[in-house]
VEXDOLO-139226 format. One line per 10 residues: for each residue x, y, z of C-alpha. Coordinates in steps of 0.5 Angstrom, whole numbers, plus 500, padded with zeros to 3 digits. Layout:
// residues N
X:Y:Z | ...
//
This chain:
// residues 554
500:500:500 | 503:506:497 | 504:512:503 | 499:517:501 | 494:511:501 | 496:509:508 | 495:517:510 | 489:518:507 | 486:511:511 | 489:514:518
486:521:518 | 480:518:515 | 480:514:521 | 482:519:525 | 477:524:522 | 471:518:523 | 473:518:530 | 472:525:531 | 465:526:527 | 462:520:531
465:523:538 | 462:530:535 | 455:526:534 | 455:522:540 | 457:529:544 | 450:532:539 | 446:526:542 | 448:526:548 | 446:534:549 | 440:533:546
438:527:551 | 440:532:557 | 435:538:553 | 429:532:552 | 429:531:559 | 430:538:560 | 424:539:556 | 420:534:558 | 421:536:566 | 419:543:564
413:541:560 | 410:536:564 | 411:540:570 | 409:546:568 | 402:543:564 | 401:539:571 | 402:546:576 | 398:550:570 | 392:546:571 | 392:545:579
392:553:579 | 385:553:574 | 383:547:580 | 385:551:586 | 382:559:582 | 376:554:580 | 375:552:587 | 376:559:589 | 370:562:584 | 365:557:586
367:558:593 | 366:566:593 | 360:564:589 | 357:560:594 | 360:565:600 | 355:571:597 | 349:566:595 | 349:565:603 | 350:571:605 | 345:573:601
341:567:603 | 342:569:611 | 339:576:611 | 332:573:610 | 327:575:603 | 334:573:598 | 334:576:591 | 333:571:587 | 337:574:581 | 343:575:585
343:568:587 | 342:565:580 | 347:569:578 | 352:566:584 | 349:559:581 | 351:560:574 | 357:563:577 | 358:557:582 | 357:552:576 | 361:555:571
367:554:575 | 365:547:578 | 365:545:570 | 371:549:569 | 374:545:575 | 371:538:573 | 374:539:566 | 381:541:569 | 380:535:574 | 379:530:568
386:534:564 | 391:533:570 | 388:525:571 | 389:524:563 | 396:528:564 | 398:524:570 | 396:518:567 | 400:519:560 | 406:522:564 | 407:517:570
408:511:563 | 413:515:561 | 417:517:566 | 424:519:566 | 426:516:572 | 421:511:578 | 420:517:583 | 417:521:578 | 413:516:576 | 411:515:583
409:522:584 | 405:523:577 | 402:516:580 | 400:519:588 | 398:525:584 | 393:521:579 | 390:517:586 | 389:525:589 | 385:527:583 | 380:522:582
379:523:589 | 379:530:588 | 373:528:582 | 369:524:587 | 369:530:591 | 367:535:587 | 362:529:584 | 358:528:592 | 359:535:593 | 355:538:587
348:536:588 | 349:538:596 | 351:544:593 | 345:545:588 | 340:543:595 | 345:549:598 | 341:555:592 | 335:551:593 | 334:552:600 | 337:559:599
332:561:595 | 327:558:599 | 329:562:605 | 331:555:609 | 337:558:614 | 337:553:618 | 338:548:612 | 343:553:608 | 347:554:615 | 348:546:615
349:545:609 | 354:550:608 | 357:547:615 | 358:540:611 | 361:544:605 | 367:547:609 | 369:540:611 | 370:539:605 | 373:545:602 | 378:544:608
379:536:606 | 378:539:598 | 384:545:600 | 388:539:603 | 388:535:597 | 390:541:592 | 396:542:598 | 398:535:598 | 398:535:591 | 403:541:590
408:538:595 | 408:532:590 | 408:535:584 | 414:540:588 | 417:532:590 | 417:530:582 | 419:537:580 | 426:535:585 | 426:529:582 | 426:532:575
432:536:576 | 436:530:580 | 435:525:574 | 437:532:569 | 443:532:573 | 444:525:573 | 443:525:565 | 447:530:564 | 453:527:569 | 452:521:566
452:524:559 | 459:527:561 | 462:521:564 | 460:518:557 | 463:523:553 | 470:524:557 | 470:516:556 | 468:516:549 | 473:522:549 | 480:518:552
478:513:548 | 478:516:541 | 484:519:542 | 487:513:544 | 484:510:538 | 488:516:534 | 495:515:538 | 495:508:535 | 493:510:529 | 499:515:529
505:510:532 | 503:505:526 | 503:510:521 | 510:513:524 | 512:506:525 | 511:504:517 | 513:510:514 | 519:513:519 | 522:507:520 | 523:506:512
526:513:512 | 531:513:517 | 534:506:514 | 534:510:507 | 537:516:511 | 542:511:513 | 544:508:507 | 545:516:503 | 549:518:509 | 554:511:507
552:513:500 | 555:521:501 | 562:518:505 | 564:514:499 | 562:507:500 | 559:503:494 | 560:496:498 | 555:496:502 | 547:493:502 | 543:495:497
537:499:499 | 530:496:500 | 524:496:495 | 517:496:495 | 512:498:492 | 510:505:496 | 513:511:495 | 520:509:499 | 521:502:495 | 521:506:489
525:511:492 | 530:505:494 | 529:503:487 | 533:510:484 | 537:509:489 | 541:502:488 | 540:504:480 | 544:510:482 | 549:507:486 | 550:501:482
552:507:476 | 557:510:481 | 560:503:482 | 561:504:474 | 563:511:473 | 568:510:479 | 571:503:475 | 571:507:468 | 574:514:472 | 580:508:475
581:505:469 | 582:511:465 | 585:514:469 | 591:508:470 | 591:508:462 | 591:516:461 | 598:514:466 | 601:509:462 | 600:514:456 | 602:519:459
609:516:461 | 610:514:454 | 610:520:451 | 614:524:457 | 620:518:455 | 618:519:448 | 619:526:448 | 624:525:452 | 627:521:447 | 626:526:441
629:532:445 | 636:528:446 | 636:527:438 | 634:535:437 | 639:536:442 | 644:531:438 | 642:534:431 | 642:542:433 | 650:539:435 | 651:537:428
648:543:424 | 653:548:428 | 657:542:426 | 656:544:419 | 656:550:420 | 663:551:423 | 664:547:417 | 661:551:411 | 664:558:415 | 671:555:414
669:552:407 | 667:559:405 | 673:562:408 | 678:557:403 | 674:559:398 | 674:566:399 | 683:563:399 | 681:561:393 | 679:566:390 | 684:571:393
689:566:391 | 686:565:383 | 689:571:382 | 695:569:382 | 695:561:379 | 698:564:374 | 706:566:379 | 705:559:382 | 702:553:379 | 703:549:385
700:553:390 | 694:554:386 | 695:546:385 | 696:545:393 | 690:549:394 | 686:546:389 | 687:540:392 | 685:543:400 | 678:545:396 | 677:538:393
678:535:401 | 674:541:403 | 669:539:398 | 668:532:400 | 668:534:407 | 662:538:406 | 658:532:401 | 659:528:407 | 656:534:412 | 651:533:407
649:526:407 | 650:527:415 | 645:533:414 | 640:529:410 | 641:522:414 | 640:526:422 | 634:530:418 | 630:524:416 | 631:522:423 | 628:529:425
622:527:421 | 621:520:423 | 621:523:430 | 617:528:429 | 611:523:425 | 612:519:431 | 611:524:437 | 605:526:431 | 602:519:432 | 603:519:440
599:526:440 | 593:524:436 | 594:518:441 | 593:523:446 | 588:527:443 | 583:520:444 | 585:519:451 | 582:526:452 | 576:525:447 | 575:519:453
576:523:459 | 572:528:456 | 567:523:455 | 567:521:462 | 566:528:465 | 560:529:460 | 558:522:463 | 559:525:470 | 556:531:470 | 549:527:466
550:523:472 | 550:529:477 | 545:533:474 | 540:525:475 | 543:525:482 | 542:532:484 | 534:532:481 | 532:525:485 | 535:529:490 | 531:534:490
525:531:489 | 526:527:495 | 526:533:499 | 530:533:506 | 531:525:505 | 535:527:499 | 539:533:501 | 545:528:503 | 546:525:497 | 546:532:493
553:533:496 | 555:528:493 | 552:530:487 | 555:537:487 | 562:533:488 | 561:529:482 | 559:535:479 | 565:540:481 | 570:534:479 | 566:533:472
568:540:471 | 574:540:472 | 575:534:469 | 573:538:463 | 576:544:463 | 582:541:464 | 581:536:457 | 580:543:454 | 586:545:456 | 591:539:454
587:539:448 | 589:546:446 | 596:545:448 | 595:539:444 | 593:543:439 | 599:549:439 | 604:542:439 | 601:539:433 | 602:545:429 | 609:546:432
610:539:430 | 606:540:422 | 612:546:422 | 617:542:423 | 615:537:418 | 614:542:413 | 621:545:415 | 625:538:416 | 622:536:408 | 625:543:406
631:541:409 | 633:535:406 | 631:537:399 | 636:544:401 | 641:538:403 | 640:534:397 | 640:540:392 | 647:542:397 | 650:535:396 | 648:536:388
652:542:388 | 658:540:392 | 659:534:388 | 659:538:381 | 664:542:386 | 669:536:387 | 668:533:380 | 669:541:377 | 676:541:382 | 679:535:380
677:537:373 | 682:543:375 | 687:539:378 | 688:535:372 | 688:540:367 | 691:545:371 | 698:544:368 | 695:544:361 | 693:552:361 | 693:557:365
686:559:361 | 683:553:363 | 685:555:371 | 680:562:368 | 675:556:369 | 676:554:375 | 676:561:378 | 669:561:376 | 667:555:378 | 670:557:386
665:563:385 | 660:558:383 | 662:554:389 | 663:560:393 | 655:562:392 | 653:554:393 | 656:554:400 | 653:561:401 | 646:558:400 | 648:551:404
650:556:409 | 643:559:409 | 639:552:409 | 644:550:415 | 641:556:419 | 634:554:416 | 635:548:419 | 638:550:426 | 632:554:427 | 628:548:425
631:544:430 | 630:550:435 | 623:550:434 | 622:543:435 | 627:543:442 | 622:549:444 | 615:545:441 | 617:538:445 | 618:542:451 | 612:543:451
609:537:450 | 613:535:455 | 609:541:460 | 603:538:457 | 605:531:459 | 607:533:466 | 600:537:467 | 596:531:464 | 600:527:469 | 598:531:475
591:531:472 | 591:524:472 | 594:523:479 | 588:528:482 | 583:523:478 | 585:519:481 | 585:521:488 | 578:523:487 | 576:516:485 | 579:513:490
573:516:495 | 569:511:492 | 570:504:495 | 567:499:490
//
């Protein structure tokens, strides 16, 4: 059952809870107000008809009263004591009626009665007026002889009757007194059984009360215990998750929202335990790489060296080449005074030139060499450049990953909020990964360049030596052409004064490939150091990724 399901049943429980408690309290006021109202009601309709009984009885007495007063003072007016007659039977009618209400009033309310004492009372005030009645009954026909003897001016009879009929006043007078002390007796009884309702209905409600809260207390333990419980073990398992242990148990499903929660969760571990495999193994080959280029570059650097060594060689060379043709040329003038001496220093040239055609194949030889290095520590680059395609990948790959991990964060609120550090961590560091990526590749970028000059220039160099070796070799094939024919004709040493000029020119033009060539191989010193630079920083790129790495513990 899913935790929205789960709090929804509980608050309805809760809420069922409190409406029947609000129904029972409304039922329970409403019980106290029915007895109320029946006490008041019952009561009231009883005092209300012994107050018509008692004025009834006290207009038929003073009725009656007037007509024996009249009757007593000899020759009564008769119209006068009609009139007291009518009087007297309205009122005993008005009486009778009353009397026959309160009866049925007494016997209707002590069936009902709200408790034994009332129907005790409404019992004892029934008994009282049905001897009320029969007294009203024998009374009426002595009361109808009382007028009659009045009108016939019989005193002594008026005077008996009227005798009796104040015995039965005072017993009529007694039986209404004792029916207001009953009647009080019941209106007491009335307000105990109120308060007693009313007490019983407090009693009820404070229990019906204690008992829902009870019922609602362990509505909420139960419902914390299915839902806090969860949480606080999935707090546990992001806590372990954000010190970097990947190792332990997987988080526990189900089918609620927490089982779902856990279910993301073991996901995005299990891509943590992946990420950090690739980021160590990458990292250990990114190592590897890394010290194969630095010995490469290492290597090339000790053959740059080497080869900027034979160029000023070379050099030194082709000045003190220059330097003998200038000789010759200074000497030519003079072949003519001393054939021998021209012959010696044609001799020196032709030696000269084959020192300079062996520069040169040395030249072309360690420039080819230089070309050979450099297309290797081309190779090395653009296998560099793929290691950094992969780290870059895997930066990318991390930060995908810390964006999924920062949004399942988020939305699991507060229970998410130690794993978003780990997010922004995995984030920090896929940031810097990549930055650090953009900036080998641009230094990558500045070598590949210095390396496609070097090429470039390296190509011009051999094809400068070979053109140098050429001109060198028509050089010696011309000096000992010279030194052959030197004794045949002083016109034909005119040639060779030429051909030193030509010579002259060659090595002036070697002498500016040498230097060609020299800055060359300083370019290509300058550019494999920084690739070497480049390696070192890639290096310490590599050993930061791994530090961070090893957080995990897989």
């Amino acid at each position: 059952m899913s935790i929205s399901s789960r709090l929804f049943i509980g608050f309805g429980i809760v809420i069922a809870l409190m409406l029947g408690l609000g129904l029972y309290g409304i039922s329970q006021v409403a019980l106290v107000r029915d007895n109320m109202d029946r006490v008041v009601q019952r009561d009231f309709a009883m005092i209300s008809e012994l107050n018509a009984i008692y004025e009834g009885q006290a207009e038929a007495t003073a009725a009656t009263q007037d007509a024996v007063r009249l009757g007593m003072g000899g020759n009564p007016p008769i119209a006068e004591i009609d009139k007291a007659q009518a009087t007297y039977r309205t009122s005993i009618t008005r009486m009778q009626e009353a009397v026959r209400r309160a009866i049925a009033l007494t016997d209707e309310f002590g069936s009902t009665a709200i408790s034994a004492e009332r129907a005790a009372a409404w019992k004892r005030n029934g008994e009282l007026l049905r001897d009320m009645d029969n007294l009203l009954n024998t009374s009426t026909p002595q009361r109808e002889e009382q007028f009659r003897a009045i009108r016939a001016g019989q005193i002594v009879s008026t005077a008996f009757i009227e005798a009796t009929m104040a015995q039965r006043r005072a017993q009529f007078l007694g039986l209404i007194s004792e029916m207001r002390q009953v009647a009080n007796d019941g209106v007491v009884a009335g307000r105990q059984r109120v308060e007693q309702v009313y007490n019983d209905s407090q009693i009820s409600t404070l229990v019906v009360i204690i008992g829902a809260v009870i019922i609602s207390a362990i509505i909420v333990l139960l419902m914390r215990r299915s839902i806090v419980g969860p949480l606080q073990a999935f707090m546990l398992f992001v806590e372990r998750v954000g010190r970097g242990e990947l190792a332990g148990s997987p988080a526990a499903t189900g089918s609620d929202e927490v089982g779902r929660l856990g279910v993301t969760l073991n996901s995005m571990v299990a891509g943590l335990k992946e990420l950090a495999i690739q980021s160590r193994d990458a990292t250990n080959n990114l190592g590897t790489a890394i010290a194969e280029i630095r010995a490469s570059t290492q290597e090339q650097a000790a053959g740059v060296e080497e080869q900027l060594a034979a160029v000023q060689e070379t050099a030194a060379t082709v000045d003190e080449i220059t330097h003998a043709g200038s000789q010759v040329t200074k000497r030519a003038q003079e072949v003519i005074a001393s054939a021998q001496a021209t012959a010696q220093t044609s001799a020196d040239g032709l030696r000269a030139v084959d020192e300079t055609a062996r520069s040169m194949d040395s030249i072309r030889e360690q420039a080819e060499v230089v070309a050979q290095n450099i297309v290797a520590l081309s190779e090395k680059t653009q296998a560099i450049s793929d290691i950094i395609s992969s780290v870059n990948d895997i930066s990318e790959r991390s930060h995908l990953l810390a964006l999924n991990a920062a949004i399942e964060a988020a939305a699991a609120g507060e229970s998410g909020r130690s794993f978003s550090v780990v997010a922004s961590e995995m984030k920090v560091l896929a940031d810097q990964a990549k930055d650090a990526t953009n900036q080998v590749r641009a230094i990558l970028g500045d070598v590949q360049r210095g390396i496609n000059t070097s090429v470039m220039l390296t190509e011009e160099a051999v094809k400068r030596a070979t053109a140098g070796k050429q001109r060198t070799e028509t050089s010696q094939r011309t000096i000992g052409e010279i030194t052959h024919r030197f004794q045949e004709s002083v016109q034909t040493f005119q040639q060779i004064v030429a051909s030193t000029n030509q010579q002259q020119l060659g090595i002036e033009q070697v002498m500016s490939a040498l230097q060609n060539i020299r800055q060359a191989s300083q370019q290509t010193a300058a550019g494999t150091r920084q690739l070497n630079d480049a390696a070192g920083n890639l290096n310490g790129l590599s050993e930061q990724l791994l530090a961070l790495s090893g957080r995990y513990k897989i």
